[in-house]
C-alpha positions, 0 to 999 in steps of 0.5 A, a space after each residue: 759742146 754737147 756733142 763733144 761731151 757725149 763723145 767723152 762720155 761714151 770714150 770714158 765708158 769704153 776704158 772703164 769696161 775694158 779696165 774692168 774686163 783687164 781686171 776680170 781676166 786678170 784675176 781669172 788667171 790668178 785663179 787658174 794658177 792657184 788652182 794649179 800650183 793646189 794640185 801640185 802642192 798635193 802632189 808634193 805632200 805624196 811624194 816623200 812616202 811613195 819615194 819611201 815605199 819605192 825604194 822599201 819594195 826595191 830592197 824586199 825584191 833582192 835576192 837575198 832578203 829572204 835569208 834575213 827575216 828580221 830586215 825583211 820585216 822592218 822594211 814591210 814596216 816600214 812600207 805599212 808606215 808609209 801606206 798609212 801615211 798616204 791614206 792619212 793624207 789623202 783624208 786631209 786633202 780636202 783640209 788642205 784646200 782650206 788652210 784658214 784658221 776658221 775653217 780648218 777642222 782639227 781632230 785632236 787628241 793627247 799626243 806623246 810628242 818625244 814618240 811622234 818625232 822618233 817616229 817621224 826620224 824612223 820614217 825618212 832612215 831610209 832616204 837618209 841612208 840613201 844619200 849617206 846622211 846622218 838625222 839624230 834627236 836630242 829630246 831634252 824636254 821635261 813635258 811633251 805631251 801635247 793636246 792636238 791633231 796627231 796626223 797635222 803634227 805629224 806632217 808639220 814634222 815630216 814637212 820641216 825633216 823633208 826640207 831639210 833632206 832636200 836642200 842639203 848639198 851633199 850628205 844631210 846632216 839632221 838634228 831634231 831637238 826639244 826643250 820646254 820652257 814656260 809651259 811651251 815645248 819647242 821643237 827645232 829642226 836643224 840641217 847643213 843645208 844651203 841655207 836661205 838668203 835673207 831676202 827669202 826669209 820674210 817670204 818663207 811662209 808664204 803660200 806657194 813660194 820657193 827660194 830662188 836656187 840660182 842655177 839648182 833645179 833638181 829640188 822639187 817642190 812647189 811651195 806649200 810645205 812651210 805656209 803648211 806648217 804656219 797655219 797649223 801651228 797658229 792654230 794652237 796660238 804657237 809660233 815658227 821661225 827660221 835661223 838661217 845663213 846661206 851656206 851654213 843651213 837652217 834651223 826651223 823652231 816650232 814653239 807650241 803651248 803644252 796646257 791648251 785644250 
C-alpha cells in the first residue's frame, strides 16, 4: 500500500506540473499574439492618412497641376492635414497600448463638434471620390459643443467613416448625422455597406475581432477600431451601438453627454 500510494503521489505531481507548464505556454502564446495583433492594430490606425497623402502627392506630380493653383493648394492642404494627423497618432500610441478606462489619459478641451465632423468628411473627399462614392452630413443638432479630447474624437470619427468606406461593396454611400436630445448629442454614421450578420454584432466591440467575410479578403484591418471607438466614448460615460442588416449596411450612433466637464 505505501508503495502504491507514493507511486500515486508522485503520478499526480507529474500531471499537476505538466498541467501547469500547458497553461503557462498557453498563456505565453496569447500573450505573443496580443502583442502582434497591438503592432498591427497600430499600423491600421496609419494606414488611412498615408493612403490620403499618397494619392495627394499623386495628383501634385501631374503635369497640369501647376496651371491650377487653387487645387494645387487644396491638395498640399490636405497633405498637411494628414501629416498632422500622423504625428497626432503617433503621440497616442502609447495610449493605445492601454485602452482601460483607468489609465487612459485624456486631454480635453471645448470642441466644436458640427466642425470636427465637416473636417473629418473633408478628410476621406479624396478616397471617396476615388471609388466614386458619395459622404454627406446632416448636422441637425441645436448644441454640439462638447468638453473632450479633440485628437480621440477625432479618430472615433474617422475610425466609424473608415469602416464604412471599407465594407461598402461598390460605391459608398456615407451619411453623418447629428441630433441632440436631453442633454446628449448623437452622432451617427450610416453607409450602404454589406452590413454585419447578427451573429457578429455582439462581438463588434470586441478587441481584435473582425466579421467573417466569407470568401472577401481585400478588407484590411485587424479589429481594433470599434473597441477604439467603445472605450473612448465610455469614458465620457456615452454609449455606441450598431443597426445593421446583411446587405442593406450599418449605422453606428455615438450618443455623448454635452454638460460633463
Amino acid at each position: 500500500m505505501g508503495i502504491w500510494a507514493f507511486s500515486s503521489s508522485i503520478i499526480l505531481i507529474i500531471i499537476i506540473f505538466f498541467a501547469y507548464t500547458i497553461n503557462v505556454i498557453l498563456k505565453q502564446k496569447k500573450l505573443s499574439e496580443i502583442k502582434n495583433d497591438f503592432i498591427n492594430n497600430i499600423t491600421h490606425e496609419f494606414k488611412t492618412p498615408i493612403s490620403t497623402i499618397s494619392l495627394s502627392a499623386e495628383v501634385l506630380l501631374s503635369s497640369n497641376i501647376a496651371s491650377d493653383p487653387e487645387r494645387l493648394r487644396n491638395y498640399a492642404r490636405i497633405i498637411k492635414e494628414e501629416n498632422n494627423r500622423l504625428k497626432n497618432q503617433v503621440d497616442k500610441v502609447l495610449q493605445l497600448a492601454t485602452l482601460e478606462k483607468s489609465k487612459l489619459k485624456l486631454e480635453n478641451e471645448n470642441i466644436n463638434l458640427h466642425d470636427l465632423i465637416e473636417s473629418s468628411i473633408k478628410s476621406f473627399g479624396l478616397i471617396i471620390r476615388e471609388k466614386k462614392g458619395k459622404i454627406s452630413s446632416a448636422l441637425a443638432a441645436e448644441k454640439y459643443l462638447f468638453f473632450g479630447d479633440k485628437i480621440h474624437i477625432t479618430n472615433t470619427l474617422h475610425n466609424l467613416i473608415d469602416n464604412a468606406i471599407k465594407y461598402s461593396a461598390e460605391k459608398p454611400e456615407i451619411m453623418v448625422a447629428t441630433n441632440y436630445h436631453n442633454g446628449f448629442i448623437e452622432i451617427s454614421v450610416k453607409d450602404n455597406g454589406i452590413g454585419i450578420p447578427k451573429d457578429s454584432q455582439k462581438h463588434i466591440f470586441d478587441k481584435f475581432y473582425r466579421t467573417p467575410t466569407g470568401n472577401v479578403h481585400d478588407i484590411k484591418g485587424f479589429g481594433l477600431g470599434l473597441n477604439y471607438v467603445k472605450t473612448i466614448v465610455e469614458a465620457y460615460a456615452g454609449t455606441v451601438k450598431l443597426i445593421s442588416k446583411e446587405d442593406e449596411g450599418s449605422t453606428f450612433v455615438i450618443k455623448l453627454p454635452l454638460n460633463r466637464k
